[in-house]
N, C-alpha and C positions, 0 to 999 in steps of 0.2 A: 545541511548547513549547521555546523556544529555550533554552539550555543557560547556565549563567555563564561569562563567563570567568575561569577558573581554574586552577591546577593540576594535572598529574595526578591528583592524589590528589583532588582536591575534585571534577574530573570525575568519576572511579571514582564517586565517592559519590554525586553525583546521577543516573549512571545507575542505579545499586542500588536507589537508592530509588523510580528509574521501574519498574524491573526488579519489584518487591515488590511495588507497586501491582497489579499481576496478577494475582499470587495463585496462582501457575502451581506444579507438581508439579517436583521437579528435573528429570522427563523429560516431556516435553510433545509434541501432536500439532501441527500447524498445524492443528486443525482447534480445539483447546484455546486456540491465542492467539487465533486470530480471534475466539471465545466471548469471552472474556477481556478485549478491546479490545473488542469491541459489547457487551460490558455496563457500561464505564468511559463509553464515551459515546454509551449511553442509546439507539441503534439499528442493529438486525442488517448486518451485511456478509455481501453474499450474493456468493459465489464463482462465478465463472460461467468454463469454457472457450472458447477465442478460439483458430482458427487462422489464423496468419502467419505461418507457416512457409515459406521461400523469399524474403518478401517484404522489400525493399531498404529498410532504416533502419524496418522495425516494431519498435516495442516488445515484448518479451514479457512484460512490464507492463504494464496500464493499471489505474488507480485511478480512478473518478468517481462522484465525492458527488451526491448528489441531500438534500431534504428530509428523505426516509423513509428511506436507507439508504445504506450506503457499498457500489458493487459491483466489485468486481476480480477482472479477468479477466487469466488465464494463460495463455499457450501450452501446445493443447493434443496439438501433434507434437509436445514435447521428452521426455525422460524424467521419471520423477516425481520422482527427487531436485532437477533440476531446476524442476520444477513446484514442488516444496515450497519451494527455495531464493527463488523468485521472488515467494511467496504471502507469505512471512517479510519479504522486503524491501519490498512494498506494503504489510502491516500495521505495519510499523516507521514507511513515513510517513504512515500513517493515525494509529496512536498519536500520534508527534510533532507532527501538526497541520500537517504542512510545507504549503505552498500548492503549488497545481496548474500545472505544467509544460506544459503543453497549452496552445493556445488552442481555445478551447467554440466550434466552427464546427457547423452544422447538420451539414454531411456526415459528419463526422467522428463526431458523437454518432449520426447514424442507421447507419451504419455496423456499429455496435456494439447495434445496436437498441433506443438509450434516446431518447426525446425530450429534443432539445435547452432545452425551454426548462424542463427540470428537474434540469439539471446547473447543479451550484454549482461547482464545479472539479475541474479534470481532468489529469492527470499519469500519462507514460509513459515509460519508460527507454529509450533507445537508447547511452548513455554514461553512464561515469560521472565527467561534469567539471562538475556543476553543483553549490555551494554544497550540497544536501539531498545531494547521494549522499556527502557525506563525516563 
């Protein structure tokens, strides 16, 4: 859901009011947003660990929507603040709706062992210079 342009303050404000739609406790788990975002839209995000650890420009994100679910997977060498930090920033752009960063190639979705022809879009962070990381 793209944002107005606005002011600080009018920013501020529509994030709050994204923020409230939650419904979230002032201290929350990642396990509480992800509830919280699969129930605003209607189907479970299943969290799945993913090692690429080592490995040259991996994400330690990945996001990919299917029909039935949204499932994102973490790096599962890093630490769990990390882990957590990573889980928050995928359900941010699951919340926000951002479109997927990825191109949906067969290998790449089997890879991750989802069938490719049930991926709707797919998005993974290795930087952050693209328009959604900001």
């Amino acid at each position: 859901m793209p944002l107005p342009v606005a002011d600080e303050n009018r920013l501020r404000e529509s994030c709050e009011e994204q923020v409230d739609l939650l419904r979230l406790p002032y201290r929350f788990s990642t396990r509480e947003l992800r509830d919280a975002v699969a129930k605003l839209r209607g189907k479970p995000i299943v969290l799945k660990p993913l090692s690429t650890l080592g490995a040259i420009d991996a994400p330690c994100g990945i996001r990919v929507e299917t029909p039935s679910a949204d499932l994102l997977y973490y790096e599962e060498g890093t630490s769990v603040h990390h882990q957590r930090h990573v889980l928050a920033h995928e359900l941010s752009h699951v919340y926000c709706d951002h479109p997927g960063s990825l191109e949906v190639d067969a290998d790449r979705a089997e890879a991750i062992g989802v069938s490719p022809t049930l991926v709707m879009r797919m998005s993974g962070r290795t930087s952050y210079s693209s328009a959604d990381e900001h």
